[in-house]
C-alpha positions as CSV (number, residue, x, y, z in Angstrom):
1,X,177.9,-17.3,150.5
2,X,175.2,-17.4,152.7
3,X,171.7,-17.6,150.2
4,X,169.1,-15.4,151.2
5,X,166.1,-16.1,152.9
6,X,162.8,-14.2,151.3
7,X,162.4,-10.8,152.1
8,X,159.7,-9.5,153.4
9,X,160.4,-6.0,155.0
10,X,161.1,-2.7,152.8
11,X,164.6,-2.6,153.7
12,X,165.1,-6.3,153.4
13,X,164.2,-6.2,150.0
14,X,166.4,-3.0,148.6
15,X,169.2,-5.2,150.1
16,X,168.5,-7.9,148.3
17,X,168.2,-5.5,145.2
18,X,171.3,-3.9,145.9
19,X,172.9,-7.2,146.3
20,X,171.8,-8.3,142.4
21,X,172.9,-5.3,141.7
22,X,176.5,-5.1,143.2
23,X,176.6,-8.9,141.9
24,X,176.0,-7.9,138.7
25,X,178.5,-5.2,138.9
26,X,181.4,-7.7,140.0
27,X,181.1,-9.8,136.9
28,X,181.1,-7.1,134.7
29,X,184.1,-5.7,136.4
30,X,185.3,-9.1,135.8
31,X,185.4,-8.8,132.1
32,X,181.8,-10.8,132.1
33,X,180.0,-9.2,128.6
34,X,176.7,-7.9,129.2
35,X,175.4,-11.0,127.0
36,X,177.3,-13.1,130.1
37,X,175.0,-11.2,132.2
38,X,171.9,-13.6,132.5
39,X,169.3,-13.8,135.1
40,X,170.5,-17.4,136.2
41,X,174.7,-16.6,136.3
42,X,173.0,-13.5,138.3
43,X,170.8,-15.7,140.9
44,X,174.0,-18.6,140.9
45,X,176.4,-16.0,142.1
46,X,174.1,-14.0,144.1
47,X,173.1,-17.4,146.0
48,X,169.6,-16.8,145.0
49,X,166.6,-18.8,143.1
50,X,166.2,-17.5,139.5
51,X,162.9,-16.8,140.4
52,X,163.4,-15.1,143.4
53,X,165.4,-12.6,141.2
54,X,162.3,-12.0,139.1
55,X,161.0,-10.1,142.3
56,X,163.2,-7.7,142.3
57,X,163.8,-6.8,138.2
58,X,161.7,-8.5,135.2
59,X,164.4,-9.3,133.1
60,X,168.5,-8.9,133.1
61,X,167.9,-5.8,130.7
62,X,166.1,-4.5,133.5
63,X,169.3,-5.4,135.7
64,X,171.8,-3.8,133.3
65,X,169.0,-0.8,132.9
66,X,169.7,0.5,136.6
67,X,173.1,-0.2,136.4
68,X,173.1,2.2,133.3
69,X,171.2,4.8,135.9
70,X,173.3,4.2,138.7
71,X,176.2,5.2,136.4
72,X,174.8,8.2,135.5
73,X,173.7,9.4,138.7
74,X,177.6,8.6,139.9
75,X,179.0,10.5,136.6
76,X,176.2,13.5,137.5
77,X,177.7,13.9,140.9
78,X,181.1,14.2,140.0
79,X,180.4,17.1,138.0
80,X,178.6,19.0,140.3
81,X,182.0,18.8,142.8
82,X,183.9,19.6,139.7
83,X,185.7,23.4,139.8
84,X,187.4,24.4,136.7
85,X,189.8,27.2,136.5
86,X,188.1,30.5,135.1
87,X,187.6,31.0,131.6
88,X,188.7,33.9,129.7
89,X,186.2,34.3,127.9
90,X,182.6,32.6,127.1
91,X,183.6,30.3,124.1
92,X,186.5,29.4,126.4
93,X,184.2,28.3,129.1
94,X,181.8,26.4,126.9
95,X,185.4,24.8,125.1
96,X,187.0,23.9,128.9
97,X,182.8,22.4,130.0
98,X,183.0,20.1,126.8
99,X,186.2,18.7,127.2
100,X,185.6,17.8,130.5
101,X,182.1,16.6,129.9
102,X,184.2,14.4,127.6
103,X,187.2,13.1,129.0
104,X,184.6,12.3,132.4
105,X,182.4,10.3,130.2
106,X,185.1,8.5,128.4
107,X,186.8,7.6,131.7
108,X,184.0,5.5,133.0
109,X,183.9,3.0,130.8
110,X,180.9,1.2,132.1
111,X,178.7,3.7,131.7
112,X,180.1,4.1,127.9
113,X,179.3,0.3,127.6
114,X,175.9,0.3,128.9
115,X,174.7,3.5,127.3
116,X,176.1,2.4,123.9
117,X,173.8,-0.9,124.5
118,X,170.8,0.9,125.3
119,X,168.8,0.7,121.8
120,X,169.6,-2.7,120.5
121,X,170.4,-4.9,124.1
122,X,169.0,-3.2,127.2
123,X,165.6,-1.7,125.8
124,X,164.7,-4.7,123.8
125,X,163.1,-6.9,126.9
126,X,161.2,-4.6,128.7
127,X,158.2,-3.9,129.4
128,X,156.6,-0.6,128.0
129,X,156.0,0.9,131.5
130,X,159.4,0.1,132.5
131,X,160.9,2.2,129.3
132,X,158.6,5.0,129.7
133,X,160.2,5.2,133.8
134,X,163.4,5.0,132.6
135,X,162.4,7.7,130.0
136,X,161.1,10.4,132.2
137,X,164.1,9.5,134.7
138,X,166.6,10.3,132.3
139,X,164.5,13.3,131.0
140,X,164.5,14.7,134.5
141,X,168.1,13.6,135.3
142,X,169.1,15.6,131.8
143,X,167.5,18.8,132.8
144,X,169.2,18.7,135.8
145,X,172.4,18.8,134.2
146,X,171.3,20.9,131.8
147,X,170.9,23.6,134.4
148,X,175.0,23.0,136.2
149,X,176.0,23.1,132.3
150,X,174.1,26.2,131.6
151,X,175.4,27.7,135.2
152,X,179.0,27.1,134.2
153,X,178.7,27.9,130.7
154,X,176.1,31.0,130.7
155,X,176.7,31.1,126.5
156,X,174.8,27.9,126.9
157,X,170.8,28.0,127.3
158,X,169.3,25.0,129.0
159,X,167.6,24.1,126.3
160,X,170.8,24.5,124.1
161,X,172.9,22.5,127.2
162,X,169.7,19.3,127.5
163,X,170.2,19.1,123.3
164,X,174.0,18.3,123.8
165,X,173.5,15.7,126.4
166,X,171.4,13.5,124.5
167,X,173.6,14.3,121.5
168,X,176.9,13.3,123.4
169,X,174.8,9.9,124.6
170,X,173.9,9.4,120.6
171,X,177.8,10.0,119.7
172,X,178.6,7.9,122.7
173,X,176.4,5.0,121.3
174,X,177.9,4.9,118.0
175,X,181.6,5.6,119.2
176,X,182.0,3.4,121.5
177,X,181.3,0.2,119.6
178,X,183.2,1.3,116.5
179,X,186.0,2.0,118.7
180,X,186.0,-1.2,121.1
181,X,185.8,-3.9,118.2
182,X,185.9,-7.5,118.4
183,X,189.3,-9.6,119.0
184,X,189.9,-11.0,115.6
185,X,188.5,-6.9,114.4
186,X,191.5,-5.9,116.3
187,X,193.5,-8.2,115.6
188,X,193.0,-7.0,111.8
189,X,193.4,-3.2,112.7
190,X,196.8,-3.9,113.8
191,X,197.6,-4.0,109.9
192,X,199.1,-0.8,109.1
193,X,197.4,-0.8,105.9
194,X,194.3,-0.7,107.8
195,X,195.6,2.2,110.5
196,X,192.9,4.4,108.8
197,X,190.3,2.6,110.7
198,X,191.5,3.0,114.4
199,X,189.8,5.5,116.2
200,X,190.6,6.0,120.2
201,X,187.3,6.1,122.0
202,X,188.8,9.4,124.2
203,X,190.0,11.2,121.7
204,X,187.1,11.0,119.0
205,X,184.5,11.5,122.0
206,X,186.2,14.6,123.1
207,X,186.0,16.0,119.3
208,X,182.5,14.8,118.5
209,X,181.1,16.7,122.6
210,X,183.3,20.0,121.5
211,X,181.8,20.3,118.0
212,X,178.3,19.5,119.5
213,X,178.6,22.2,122.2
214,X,179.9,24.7,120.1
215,X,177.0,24.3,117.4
216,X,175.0,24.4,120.9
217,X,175.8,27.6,122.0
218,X,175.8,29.1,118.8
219,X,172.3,28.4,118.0
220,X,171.8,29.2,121.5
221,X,173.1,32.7,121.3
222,X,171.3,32.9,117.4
223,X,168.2,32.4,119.3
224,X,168.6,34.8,122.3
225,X,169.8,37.7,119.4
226,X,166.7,36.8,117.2
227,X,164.1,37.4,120.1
């Protein structure tokens, strides 16, 4: 690969972010662990100078960050094509909205991985401007599917419909480890005395986003019937 030459134009340099960012991508596509992911591998493969990289994003948590929003954004979109088939009624529609909400998220496993990192890997070497951007980002991102959730599932507020979002990213964050465990943890799980312990990520996601968007709209419609 060609190594880049120092960009100094606009457009020069989102390609060369995009580049660290595709690169990036690749080796986690790979089967590269995020912990794989450093800022040298990063500039080696990218055919860059490690400190060339540090133009373009501070550390590799702030690599693996926008990775994480990119993901969303991708997930986001898909939903807003997505048609279901009508409801019969309004618990229906806020039972048919969760499952999909679910068996979406749980399909892209990358954004699973990355979001379940967020506390302890990818928020732990920035810098406190950079987690406050990526705060009110996902704020806004969250209210705007707040209001596709609320349009599809009117028993849903907005409020009620931004609450189970960042509950389904907390249950996401504590399934997904606990369900993708180490290889001598698996190795272990495959004793049938231990058969207790396996969880599939799919299935317990889908239960946990259900339950949480059917206490949702309850409170929801508590709310609207107290005012």
């Amino acid at each position: 690969m060609k190594a880049f030459t120092r960009a100094r134009q606009p457009e020069q340099k989102e390609e060369r972010r995009a580049h660290l960012l595709g690169t990036a991508r690749a080796m986690l596509a790979e089967g590269a662990s995020l912990g794989d992911v450093s800022l040298s591998e990063l500039a080696r493969r990218a055919a860059m100078t490690k400190s060339n990289v540090y133009r373009y994003f501070e550390s590799r948590e702030a690599v693996l960050l926008a990775l994480l929003v990119e993901e969303w954004e991708a997930w986001f979109a898909a939903l807003a094509r997505w048609r279901g088939p009508r409801a019969v009624d309004a618990d229906a529609a806020v039972e048919q909205l969760a499952r999909h909400l679910a068996r979406t998220l749980a399909a892209r496993l990358r954004l699973c991985l990355l979001t379940s990192a967020l506390p302890q890997v990818l928020e732990q070497n920035l810098s406190e401007a950079a987690i406050r951007e990526f705060k009110l980002r996902s704020l806004a991102h969250f209210d705007e599917v707040a209001a596709l959730l609320s349009e599809r599932a009117p028993r849903l507020s907005r409020a009620a419909a931004v609450t189970l979002m960042h509950d389904a990213v907390v249950a996401i964050t504590g399934l997904y480890p606990a369900t993708h465990p180490s290889p001598a943890a698996a190795r272990a799980l495959d004793d049938p005395a231990l058969c207790a312990l396996r969880r599939d990520f799919g299935r317990e996601l889908e239960r946990f986003v259900c339950a949480l968007a059917a206490d949702a709209a309850g409170r929801a419609s508590g709310a609207r019937a107290a005012r």
